[in-house]
Structures are given as C-alpha cells and as structure tokens.
N, C-alpha and C positions, 0 to 999 in steps of 0.2 A: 456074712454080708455086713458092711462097715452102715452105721449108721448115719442119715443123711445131714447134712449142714445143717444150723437151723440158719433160717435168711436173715439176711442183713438186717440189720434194724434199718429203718427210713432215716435218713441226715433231722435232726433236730431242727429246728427252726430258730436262728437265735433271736432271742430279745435284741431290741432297737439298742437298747444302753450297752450290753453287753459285744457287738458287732462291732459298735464304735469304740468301744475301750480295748478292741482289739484291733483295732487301726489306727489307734491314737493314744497315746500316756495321757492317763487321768492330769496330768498336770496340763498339759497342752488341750486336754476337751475344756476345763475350769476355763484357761487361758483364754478358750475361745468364749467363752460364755459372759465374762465379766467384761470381755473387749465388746461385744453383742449387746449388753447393757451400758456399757457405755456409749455406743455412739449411736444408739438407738434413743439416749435423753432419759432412759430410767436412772442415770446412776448419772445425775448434773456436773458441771464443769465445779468446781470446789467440793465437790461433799466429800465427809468422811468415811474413807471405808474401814472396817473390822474384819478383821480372820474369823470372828467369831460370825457377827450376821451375814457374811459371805457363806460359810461354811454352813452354817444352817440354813440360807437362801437354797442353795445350790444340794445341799445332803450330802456334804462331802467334810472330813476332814480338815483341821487348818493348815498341816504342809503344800496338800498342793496349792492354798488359797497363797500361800506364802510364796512360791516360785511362781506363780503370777505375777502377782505383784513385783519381782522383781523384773520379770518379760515384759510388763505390760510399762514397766520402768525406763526399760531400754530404750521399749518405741516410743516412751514420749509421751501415754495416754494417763501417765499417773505421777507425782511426785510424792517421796520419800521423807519426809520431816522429820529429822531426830527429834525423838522425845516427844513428839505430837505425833505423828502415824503416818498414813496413806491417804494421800487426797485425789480425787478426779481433776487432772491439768486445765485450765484455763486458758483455752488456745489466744494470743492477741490476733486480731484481726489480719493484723499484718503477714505475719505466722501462717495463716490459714489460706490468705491469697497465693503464698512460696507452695505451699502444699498441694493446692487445686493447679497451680502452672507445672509443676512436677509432675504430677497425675495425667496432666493434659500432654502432655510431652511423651509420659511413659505410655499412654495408650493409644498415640499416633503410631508409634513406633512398633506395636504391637499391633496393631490395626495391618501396618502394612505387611508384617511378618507373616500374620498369619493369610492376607489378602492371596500371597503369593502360593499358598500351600493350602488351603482351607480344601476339605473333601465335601460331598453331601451329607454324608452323616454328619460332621459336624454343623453344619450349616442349618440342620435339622433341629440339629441338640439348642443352637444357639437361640433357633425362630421360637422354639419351646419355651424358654425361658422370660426372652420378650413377651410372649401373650402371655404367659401368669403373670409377670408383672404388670403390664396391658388391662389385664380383667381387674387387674388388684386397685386398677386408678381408676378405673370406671365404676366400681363397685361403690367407690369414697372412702374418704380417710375416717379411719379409726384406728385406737392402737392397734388391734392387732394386725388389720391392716396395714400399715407402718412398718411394724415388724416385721411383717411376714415381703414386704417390700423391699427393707432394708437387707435380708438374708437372700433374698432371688438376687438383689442388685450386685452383691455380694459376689454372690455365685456363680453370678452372669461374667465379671472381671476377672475375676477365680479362672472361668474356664476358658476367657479367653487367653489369659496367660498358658494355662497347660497348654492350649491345644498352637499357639507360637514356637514351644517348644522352644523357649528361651530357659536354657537349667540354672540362669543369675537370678530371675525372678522369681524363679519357683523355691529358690530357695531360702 
C-alpha cells in the first residue's frame, strides 16, 4: 500500500515588504518613497539630497537611490547639478498654477469617463476612500495625519484613473 501524501503545507503569509517588492522593482518602491517625501514637505523645495542618507533613510542600497533620482529627474521633482548633486526642485508659482490647470482638466476628463461606466463596487471602493480621508480631517492636522492624507489623496486619483480605464494615464 503506497504511502499517504503528506498535506500541503498552508500558503506562507508574506511580509508587507516582500509582497511589494514583488509587485514592484525596488527601484520604482524607492522612487515612490522619495516622491512621498517630497511632496509631503519632509524633503523641502532646495535641499540636498545624498545617495548615502537616502539610502540609509529608506535601508536600501545607493543604486536604486540613484535611478531615482534620475525618475524623479524626469518628472521635474528634482534637479541634477553637475558637481554639486541632487536638489529638491523649487517649483515657481507660476509653474504650479500650469500644473494644478492641467490636473484640473485631466480629472474632469476622467470624472466624465469613468461617470459613464462606474459600477457599485467601485463606487463603494471610491466612498471608502473619502471617509478615511474624511475622518483623517476631523481627527486634525498632524504629521502623520498629513501623510497618511496625502497617500489616501493619492490613492483616491490613483484609482480613479485605473478604474477610467484610460491605458495613456496609467502609464
């Protein structure tokens, strides 16, 4: 008589870090983290940044700190100074009103797309989001409230774009 299986082992549980590094390249989690400190006001418009206190901030290596920094180049939230380093961009005023009319434009546009298609699950997903940020402003400002605002607020635009079902913006 063959002997019986022995049972599956139960699925693992993964850690939080390890789930996201498998949905995400370490460079692209940094990317997001140093962008999160920037426009949450820990990392000021001119400061200097290091690969080094990045990389020790964050407990990560200085390469991905380095493809960061050039991502985060791209979008505009950092400049490149030969021979002096990487500084936090200094948006002009001017600059920032172009940005928030672009934003405002792109989330009309997106409002209506998904108006037309929106299901109740989503709808559900989206009211979810409102009330954490909702309880987060009644609660009163502090940092971490801030931050934890600025990431729902985030997430809230985030998912209205997925759920648009626009693949320009998503990408």
């Amino acid at each position: 008589m063959p002997a019986a299986a022995a049972p599956a082992a139960p699925p693992v549980a993964l850690q939080p870090t390890v789930a996201l590094l498998q949905a995400h390249s370490l460079t692209s989690v940094v990317h997001g983290e140093i962008e999160r400190l920037i426009l949450a006001g820990e990392l000021p418009p001119g400061a200097k940044l290091t690969e080094a206190m990045l990389a020790q901030r964050l407990g990560v290596s200085r390469g991905p700190i380095r493809e960061a920094f050039r991502m985060l180049e791209e979008s505009g939230l950092v400049q490149l100074e030969k021979n002096r380093g990487v500084f936090v961009r200094s948006i002009p005023l001017d600059e920032a009103m172009e940005i928030y009319d672009l934003r405002a434009m792109v989330d009309e546009a997106v409002g209506r797309q998904l108006a037309e298609r929106i299901t109740p699950e989503q709808l559900k997903v989206l009211r979810g989001l409102v009330d954490q940020m909702e309880r987060l402003v009644k609660a009163g400002a502090t940092t971490s409230a801030s931050a934890a605002y600025h990431r729902l607020n985030l997430a809230f635009h985030d998912t209205l774009v997925a759920m648009a079902g626009n693949r320009t913006l998503l990408a």
